[in-house]
TORSE-53322 format. One record per residue: x, y, z of N, C-alpha, C in turn; residue in three letters; residue number from 0. Coordinates in steps of 0.1 Angstrom, whole numbers. Last residue first. Layout:
+-------+-------+-------+-------+-------+-------+-------+-------+-------+------+------+
!  n_px !  n_py !  n_pz ! ca_px ! ca_py ! ca_pz !  c_px !  c_py !  c_pz ! resn ! resi !
+-------+-------+-------+-------+-------+-------+-------+-------+-------+------+------+
!     X !     Y !     Z !     X !     Y !     Z !     X !     Y !     Z !  ALA !  NUM !
...
+-------+-------+-------+-------+-------+-------+-------+-------+-------+------+------+
END
This chain:
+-------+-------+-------+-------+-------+-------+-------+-------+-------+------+------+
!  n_px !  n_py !  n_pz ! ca_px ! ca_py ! ca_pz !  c_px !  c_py !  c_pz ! resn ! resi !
+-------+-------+-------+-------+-------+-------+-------+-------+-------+------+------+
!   525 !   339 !   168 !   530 !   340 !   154 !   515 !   345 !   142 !  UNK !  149 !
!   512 !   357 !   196 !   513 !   344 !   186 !   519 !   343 !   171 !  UNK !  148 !
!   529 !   364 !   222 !   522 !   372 !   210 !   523 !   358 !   200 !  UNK !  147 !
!   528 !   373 !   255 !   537 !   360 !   241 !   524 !   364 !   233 !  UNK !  146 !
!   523 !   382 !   276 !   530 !   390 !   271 !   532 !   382 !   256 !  UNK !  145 !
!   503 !   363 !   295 !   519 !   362 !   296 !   527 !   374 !   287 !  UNK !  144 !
!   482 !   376 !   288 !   484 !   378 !   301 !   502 !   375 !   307 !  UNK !  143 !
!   477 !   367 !   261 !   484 !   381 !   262 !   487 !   383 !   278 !  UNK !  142 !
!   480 !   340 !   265 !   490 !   345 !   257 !   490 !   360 !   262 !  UNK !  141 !
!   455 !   338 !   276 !   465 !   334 !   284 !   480 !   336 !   275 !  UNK !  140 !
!   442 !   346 !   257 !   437 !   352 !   270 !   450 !   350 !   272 !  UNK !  139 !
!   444 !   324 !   237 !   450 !   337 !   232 !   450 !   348 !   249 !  UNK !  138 !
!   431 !   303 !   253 !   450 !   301 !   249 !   453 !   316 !   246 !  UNK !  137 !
!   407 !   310 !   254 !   415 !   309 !   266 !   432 !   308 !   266 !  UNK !  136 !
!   400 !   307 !   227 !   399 !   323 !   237 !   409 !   320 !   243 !  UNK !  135 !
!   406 !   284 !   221 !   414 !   294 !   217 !   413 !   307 !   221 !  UNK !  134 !
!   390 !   269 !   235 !   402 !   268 !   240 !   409 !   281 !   232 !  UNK !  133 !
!   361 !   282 !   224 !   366 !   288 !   240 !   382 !   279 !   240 !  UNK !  132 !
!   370 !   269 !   196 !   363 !   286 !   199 !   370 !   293 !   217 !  UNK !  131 !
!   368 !   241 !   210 !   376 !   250 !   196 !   373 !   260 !   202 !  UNK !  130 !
!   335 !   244 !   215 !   350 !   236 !   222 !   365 !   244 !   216 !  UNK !  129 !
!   322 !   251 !   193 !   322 !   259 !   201 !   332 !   252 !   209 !  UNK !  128 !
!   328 !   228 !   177 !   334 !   244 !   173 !   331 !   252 !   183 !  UNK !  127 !
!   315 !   209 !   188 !   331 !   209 !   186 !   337 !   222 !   183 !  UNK !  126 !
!   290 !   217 !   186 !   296 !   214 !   203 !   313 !   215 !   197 !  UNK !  125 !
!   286 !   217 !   160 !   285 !   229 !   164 !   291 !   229 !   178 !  UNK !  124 !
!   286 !   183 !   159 !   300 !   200 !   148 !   299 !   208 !   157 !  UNK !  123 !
!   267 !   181 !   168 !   283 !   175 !   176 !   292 !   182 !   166 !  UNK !  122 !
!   248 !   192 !   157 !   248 !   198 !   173 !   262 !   190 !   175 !  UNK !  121 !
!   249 !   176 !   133 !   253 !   191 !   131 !   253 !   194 !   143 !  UNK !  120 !
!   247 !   152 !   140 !   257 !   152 !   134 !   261 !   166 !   134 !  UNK !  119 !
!   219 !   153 !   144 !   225 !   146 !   158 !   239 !   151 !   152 !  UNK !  118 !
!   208 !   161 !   124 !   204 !   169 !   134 !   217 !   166 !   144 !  UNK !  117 !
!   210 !   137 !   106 !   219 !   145 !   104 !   217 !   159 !   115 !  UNK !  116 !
!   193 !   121 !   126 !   208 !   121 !   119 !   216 !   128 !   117 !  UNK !  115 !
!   171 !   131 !   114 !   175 !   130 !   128 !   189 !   131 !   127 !  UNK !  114 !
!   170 !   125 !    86 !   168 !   140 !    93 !   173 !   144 !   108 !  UNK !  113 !
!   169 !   100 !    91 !   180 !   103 !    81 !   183 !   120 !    85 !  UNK !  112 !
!   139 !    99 !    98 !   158 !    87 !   104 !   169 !    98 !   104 !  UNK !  111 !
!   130 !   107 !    77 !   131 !   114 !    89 !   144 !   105 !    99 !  UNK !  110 !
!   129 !    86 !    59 !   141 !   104 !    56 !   137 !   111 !    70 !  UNK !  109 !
!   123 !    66 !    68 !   138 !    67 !    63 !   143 !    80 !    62 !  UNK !  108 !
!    94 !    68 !    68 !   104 !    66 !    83 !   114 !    66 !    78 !  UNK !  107 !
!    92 !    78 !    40 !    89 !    85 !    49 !    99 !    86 !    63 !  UNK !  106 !
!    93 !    53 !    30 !   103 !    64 !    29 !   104 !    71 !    37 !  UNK !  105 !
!    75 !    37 !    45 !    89 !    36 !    47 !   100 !    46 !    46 !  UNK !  104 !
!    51 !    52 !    40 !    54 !    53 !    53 !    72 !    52 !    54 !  UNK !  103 !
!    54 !    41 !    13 !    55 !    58 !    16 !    60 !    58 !    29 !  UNK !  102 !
!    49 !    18 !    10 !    60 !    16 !     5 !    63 !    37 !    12 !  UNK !  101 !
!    21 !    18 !    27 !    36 !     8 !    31 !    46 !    15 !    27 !  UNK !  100 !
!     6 !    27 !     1 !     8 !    33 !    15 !    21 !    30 !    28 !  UNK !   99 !
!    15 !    11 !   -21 !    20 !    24 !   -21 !    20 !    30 !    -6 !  UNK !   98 !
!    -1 !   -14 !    -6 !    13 !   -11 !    -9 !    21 !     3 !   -11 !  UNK !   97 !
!   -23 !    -6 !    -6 !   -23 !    -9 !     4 !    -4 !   -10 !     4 !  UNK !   96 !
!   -29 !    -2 !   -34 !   -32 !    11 !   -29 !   -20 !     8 !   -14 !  UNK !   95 !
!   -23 !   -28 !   -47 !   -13 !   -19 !   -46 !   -16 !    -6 !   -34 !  UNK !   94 !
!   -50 !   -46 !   -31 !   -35 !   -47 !   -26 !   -21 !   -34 !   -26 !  UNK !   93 !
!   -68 !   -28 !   -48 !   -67 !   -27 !   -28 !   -50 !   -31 !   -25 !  UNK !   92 !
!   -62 !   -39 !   -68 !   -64 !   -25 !   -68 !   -59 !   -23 !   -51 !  UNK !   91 !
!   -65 !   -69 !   -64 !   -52 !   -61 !   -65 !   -49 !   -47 !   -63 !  UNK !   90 !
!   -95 !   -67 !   -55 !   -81 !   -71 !   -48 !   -72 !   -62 !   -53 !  UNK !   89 !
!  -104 !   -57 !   -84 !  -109 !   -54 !   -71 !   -98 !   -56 !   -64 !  UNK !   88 !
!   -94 !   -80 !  -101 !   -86 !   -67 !  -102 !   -93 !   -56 !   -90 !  UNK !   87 !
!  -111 !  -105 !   -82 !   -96 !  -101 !   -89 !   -90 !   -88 !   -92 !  UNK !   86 !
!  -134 !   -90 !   -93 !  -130 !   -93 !   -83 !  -117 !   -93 !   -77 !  UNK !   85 !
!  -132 !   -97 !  -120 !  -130 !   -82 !  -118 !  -132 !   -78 !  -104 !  UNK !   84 !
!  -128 !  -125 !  -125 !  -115 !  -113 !  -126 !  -117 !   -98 !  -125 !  UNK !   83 !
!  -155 !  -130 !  -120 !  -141 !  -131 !  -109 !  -129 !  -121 !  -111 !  UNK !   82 !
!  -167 !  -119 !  -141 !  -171 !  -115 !  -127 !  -157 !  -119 !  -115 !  UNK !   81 !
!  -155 !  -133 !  -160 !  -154 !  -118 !  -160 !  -158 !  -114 !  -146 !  UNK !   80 !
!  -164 !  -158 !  -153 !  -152 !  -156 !  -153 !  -152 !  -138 !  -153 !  UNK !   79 !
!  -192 !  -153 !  -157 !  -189 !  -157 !  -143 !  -170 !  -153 !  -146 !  UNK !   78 !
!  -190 !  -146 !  -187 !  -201 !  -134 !  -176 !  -192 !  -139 !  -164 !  UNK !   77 !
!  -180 !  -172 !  -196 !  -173 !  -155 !  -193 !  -180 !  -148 !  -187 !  UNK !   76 !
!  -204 !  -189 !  -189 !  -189 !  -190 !  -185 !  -181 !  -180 !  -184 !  UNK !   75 !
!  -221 !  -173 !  -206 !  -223 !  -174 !  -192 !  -210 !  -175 !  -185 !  UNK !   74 !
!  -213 !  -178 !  -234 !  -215 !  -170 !  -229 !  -214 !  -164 !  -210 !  UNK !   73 !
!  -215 !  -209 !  -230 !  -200 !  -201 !  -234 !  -202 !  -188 !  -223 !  UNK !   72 !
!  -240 !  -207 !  -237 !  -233 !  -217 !  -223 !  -221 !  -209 !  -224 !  UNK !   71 !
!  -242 !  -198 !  -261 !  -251 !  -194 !  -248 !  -243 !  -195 !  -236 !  UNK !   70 !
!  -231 !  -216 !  -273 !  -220 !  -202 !  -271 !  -233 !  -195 !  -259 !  UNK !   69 !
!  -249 !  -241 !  -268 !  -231 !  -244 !  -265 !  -227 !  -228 !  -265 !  UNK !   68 !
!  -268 !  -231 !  -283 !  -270 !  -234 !  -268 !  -255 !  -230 !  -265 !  UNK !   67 !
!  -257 !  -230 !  -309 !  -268 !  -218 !  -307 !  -264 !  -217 !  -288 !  UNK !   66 !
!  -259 !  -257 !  -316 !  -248 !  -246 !  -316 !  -247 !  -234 !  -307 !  UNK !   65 !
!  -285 !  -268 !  -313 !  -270 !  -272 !  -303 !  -256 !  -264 !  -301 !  UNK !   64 !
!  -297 !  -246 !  -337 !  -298 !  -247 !  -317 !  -290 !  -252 !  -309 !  UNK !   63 !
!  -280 !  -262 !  -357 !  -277 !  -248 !  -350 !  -285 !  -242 !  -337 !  UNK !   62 !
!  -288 !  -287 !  -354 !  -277 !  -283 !  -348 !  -269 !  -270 !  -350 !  UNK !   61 !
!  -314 !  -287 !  -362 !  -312 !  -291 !  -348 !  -297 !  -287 !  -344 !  UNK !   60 !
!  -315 !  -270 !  -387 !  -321 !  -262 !  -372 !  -314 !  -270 !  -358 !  UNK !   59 !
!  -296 !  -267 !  -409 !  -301 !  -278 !  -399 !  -306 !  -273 !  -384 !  UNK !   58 !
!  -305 !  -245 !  -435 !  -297 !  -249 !  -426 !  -305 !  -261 !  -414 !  UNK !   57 !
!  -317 !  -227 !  -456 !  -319 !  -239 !  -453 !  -306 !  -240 !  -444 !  UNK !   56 !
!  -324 !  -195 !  -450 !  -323 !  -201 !  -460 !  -321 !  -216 !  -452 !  UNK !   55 !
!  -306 !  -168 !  -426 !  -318 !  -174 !  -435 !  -313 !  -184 !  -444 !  UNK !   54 !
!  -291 !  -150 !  -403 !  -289 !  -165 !  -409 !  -306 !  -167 !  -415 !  UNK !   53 !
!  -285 !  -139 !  -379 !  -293 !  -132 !  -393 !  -290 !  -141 !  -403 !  UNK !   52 !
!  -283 !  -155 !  -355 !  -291 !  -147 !  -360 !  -299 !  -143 !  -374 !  UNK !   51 !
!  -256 !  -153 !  -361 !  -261 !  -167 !  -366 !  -271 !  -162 !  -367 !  UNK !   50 !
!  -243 !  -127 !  -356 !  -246 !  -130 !  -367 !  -255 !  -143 !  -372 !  UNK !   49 !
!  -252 !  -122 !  -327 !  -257 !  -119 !  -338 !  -254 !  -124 !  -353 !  UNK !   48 !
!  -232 !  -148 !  -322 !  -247 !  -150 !  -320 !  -254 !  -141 !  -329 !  UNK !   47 !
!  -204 !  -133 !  -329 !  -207 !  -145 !  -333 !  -226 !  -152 !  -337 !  UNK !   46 !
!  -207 !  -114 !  -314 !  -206 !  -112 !  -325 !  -212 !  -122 !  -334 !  UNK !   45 !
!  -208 !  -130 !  -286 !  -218 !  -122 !  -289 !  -220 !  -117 !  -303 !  UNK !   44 !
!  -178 !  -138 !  -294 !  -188 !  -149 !  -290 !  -205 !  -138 !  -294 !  UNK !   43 !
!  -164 !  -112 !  -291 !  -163 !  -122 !  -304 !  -176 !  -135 !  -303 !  UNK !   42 !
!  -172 !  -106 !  -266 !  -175 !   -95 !  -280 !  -173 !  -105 !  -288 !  UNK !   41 !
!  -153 !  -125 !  -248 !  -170 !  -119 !  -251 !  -177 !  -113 !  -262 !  UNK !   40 !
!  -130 !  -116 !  -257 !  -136 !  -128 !  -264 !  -154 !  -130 !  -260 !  UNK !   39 !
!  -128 !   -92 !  -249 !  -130 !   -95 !  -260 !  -131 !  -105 !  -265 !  UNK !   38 !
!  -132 !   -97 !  -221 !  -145 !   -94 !  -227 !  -144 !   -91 !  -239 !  UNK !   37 !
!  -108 !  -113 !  -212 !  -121 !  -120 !  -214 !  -135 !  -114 !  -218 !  UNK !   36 !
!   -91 !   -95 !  -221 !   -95 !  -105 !  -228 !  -105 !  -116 !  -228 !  UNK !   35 !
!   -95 !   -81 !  -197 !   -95 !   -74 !  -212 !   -98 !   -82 !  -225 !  UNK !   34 !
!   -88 !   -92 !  -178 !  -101 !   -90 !  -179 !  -106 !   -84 !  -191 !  UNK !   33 !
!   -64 !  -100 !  -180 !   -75 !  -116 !  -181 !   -90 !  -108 !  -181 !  UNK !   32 !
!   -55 !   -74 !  -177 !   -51 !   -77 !  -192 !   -63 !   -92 !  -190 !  UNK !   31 !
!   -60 !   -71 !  -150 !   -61 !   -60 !  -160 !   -64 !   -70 !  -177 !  UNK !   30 !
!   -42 !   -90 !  -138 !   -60 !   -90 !  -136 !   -69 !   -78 !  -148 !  UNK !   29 !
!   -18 !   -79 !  -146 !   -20 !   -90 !  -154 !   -36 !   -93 !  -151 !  UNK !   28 !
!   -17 !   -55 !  -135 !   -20 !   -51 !  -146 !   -21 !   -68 !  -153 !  UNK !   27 !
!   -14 !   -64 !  -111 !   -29 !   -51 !  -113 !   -25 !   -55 !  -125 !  UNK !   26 !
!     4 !   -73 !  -106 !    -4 !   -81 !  -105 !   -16 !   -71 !  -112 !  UNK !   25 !
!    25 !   -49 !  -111 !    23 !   -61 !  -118 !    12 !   -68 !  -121 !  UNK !   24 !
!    18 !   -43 !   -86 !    17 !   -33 !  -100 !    17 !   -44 !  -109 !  UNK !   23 !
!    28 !   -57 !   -69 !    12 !   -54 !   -70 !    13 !   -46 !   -84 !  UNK !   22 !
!    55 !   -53 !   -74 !    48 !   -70 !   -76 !    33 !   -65 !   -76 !  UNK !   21 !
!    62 !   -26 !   -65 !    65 !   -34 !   -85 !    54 !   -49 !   -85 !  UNK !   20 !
!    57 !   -30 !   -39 !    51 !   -21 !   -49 !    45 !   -23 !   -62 !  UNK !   19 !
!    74 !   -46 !   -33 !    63 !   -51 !   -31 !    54 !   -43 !   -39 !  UNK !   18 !
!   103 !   -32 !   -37 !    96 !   -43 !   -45 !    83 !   -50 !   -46 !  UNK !   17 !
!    96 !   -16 !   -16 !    95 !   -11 !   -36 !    94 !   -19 !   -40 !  UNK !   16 !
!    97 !   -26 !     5 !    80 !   -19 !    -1 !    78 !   -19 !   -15 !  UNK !   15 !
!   124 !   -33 !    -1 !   110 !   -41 !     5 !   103 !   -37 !    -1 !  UNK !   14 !
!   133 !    -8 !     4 !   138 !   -13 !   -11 !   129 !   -24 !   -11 !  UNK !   13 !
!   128 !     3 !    30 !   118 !     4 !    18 !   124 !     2 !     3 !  UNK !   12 !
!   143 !   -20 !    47 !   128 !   -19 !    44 !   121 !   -12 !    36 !  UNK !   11 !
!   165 !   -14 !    41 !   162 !   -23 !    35 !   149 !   -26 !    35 !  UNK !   10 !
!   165 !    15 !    57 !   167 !    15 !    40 !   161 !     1 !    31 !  UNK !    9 !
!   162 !     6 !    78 !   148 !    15 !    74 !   152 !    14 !    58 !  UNK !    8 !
!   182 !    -9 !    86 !   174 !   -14 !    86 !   161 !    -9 !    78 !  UNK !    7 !
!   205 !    16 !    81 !   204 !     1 !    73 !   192 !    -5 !    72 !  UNK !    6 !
!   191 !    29 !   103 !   193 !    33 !    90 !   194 !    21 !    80 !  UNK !    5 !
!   201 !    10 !   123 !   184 !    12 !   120 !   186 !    22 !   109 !  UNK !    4 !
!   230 !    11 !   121 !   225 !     1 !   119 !   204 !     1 !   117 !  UNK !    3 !
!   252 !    30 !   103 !   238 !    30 !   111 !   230 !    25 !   112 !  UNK !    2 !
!   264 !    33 !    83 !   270 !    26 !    92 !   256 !    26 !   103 !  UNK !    1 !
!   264 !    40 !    53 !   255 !    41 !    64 !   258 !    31 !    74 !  UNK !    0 !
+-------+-------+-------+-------+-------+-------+-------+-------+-------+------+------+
END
């Protein structure tokens, strides 16, 4: 591609693609801190039901101190879960906002490319028709002289 805005539209959407791959990425690691933050949700909540069904002698004061501390826990992932699904909010927005980028490019590249080759087929077709009328005019001018072409 010797064509320097060809070049240019090409390096631009090997750009998008990679911007593409990076939001994809990013989606799927806000994906995975949110996956694990509500399995370790479920293990902590598991956890409460079970102290729950706890009978028989145990130290009340420090299974309330217990009891409080995964409460507190608790909350800390509620708020964490809430960011990272803010977080995977963004990202979502970011790829969408990337696929859109990354299409326009192709897009502007294969029409480039469409032009192109437009511009490439009318300078064939001008050349054959050039060609075409000298050899009318050469064969014209052959039979006017009598000279018969091999």
């Amino acid at each position: 591609m010797s064509d320097p805005d060809l070049g240019a539209l090409t390096a631009l959407r090997r750009l998008r693609h990679v911007e593409t791959d990076a939001a994809r990425r990013d989606i799927g690691d806000a994906l995975a801190r949110e996956t694990a933050l509500a399995e370790r949700d479920g293990a902590v909540r598991r956890e409460l039901d079970a102290a729950r069904q706890l009978t028989g002698d145990f130290d009340r004061e420090a299974f309330i101190a217990w009891f409080r501390q995964k409460l507190t826990e608790r909350a800390q992932l509620a708020d964490a879960t809430r960011e990272a699904e803010a977080n995977t909010a963004a990202a979502r927005t970011t790829l969408a906002r990337r696929r859109v980028a990354e299409t326009a490019a192709e897009e502007a590249l294969a029409t480039a490319i469409t032009a192109r080759e437009a511009v490439v087929a009318r300078r064939e077709q001008v050349m054959l028709e050039d060609v075409s009328r000298a050899l009318k005019r050469a064969s014209v001018r052959n039979q006017k002289s009598g000279d018969v072409p091999d």
